[in-house]
N, C-alpha and C positions, 0 to 999 in steps of 0.2 A: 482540424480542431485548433483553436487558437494555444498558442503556447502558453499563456500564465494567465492571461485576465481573467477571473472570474471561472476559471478550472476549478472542479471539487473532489479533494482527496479525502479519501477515505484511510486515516492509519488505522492502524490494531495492533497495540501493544498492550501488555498487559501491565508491564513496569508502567508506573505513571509517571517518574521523572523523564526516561528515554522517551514518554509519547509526548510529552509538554515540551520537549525542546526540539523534537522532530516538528511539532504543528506551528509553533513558535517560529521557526525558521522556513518554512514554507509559506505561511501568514504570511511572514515579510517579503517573501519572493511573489506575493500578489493570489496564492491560490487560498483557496474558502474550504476550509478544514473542518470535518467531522471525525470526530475519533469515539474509538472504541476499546475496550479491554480485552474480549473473546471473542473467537467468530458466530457464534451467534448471537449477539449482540452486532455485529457486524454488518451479520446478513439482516437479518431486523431492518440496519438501518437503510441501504441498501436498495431494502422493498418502499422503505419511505420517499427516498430521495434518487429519483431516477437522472439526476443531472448528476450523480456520480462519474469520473471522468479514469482516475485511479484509484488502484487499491495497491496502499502500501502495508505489509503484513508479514509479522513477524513471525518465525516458524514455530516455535519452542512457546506455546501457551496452554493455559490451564481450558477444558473443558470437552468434549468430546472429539472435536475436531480441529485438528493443527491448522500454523497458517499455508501448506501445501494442500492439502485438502479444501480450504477454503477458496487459495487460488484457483485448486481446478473448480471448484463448485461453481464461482465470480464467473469463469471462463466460458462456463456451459451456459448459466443461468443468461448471465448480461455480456454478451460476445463483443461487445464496444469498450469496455472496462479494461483497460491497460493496467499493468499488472507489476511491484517492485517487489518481490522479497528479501528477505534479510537474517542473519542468523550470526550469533557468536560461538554459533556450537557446533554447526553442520555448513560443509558445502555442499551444492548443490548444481550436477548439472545442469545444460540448457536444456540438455535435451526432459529434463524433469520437470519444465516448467510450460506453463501455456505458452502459445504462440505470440512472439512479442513480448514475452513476461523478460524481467529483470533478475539479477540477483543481484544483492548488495551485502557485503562482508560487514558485518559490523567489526572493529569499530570501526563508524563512518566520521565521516566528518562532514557539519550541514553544509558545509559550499559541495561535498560530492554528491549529500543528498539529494540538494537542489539542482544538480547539473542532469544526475538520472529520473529525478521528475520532470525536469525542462523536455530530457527526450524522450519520454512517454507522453508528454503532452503533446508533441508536434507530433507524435507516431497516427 
């Protein structure tokens, strides 16, 4: 997979300042951004856009399923979908996460955002 051209991330936060400067700052690293608030809105989108490359996804959201459940769900549904999560409330082991998945400590900072989406891009 090419590292940044034209890769499509998928975020999913539910804060909207944190989702505006997470896609803000990947825009500018070259990747084509869709964002979302819940995972089903997510998954939705998802089903629309099969050029989805990652899913970046925040654990702690409003609606029936978190974003660890959503990862495993991305995981099973679309097995190509590289996978960042993130949380300022919970750590989370690897072993908790899909194969290849990420985790990312908020607070982050977007040059570390962008360096763990660079290496899920080339993964």
């Amino acid at each position: 997979m090419d590292d940044k051209h034209n890769a499509t991330v998928l975020i999913v936060e539910d804060e909207v300042f944190v989702r505006m400067i997470a896609a803000d700052s990947l825009a500018d690293e070259g990747f084509v951004i869709l964002e979302a608030g819940h995972a089903d809105e997510a998954l939705a989108l998802l089903a629309q856009h099969p050029q989805v490359a990652i899913l970046f996804t925040d654990i702690n959201m409003p609606g029936e399923i978190d974003g660890l459940q959503l990862a495993d769900t991305v995981a099973a549904l679309y097995p190509n979908v590289r996978v960042v999560v993130t949380s300022g409330r919970e750590r989370v082991a690897q072993s908790r996460l899909p194969d290849h998945g990420i985790y990312l400590a908020k607070p982050y900072s977007t040059k570390r955002l962008a360096e763990v989406v660079h290496a899920q891009a080339r993964s």
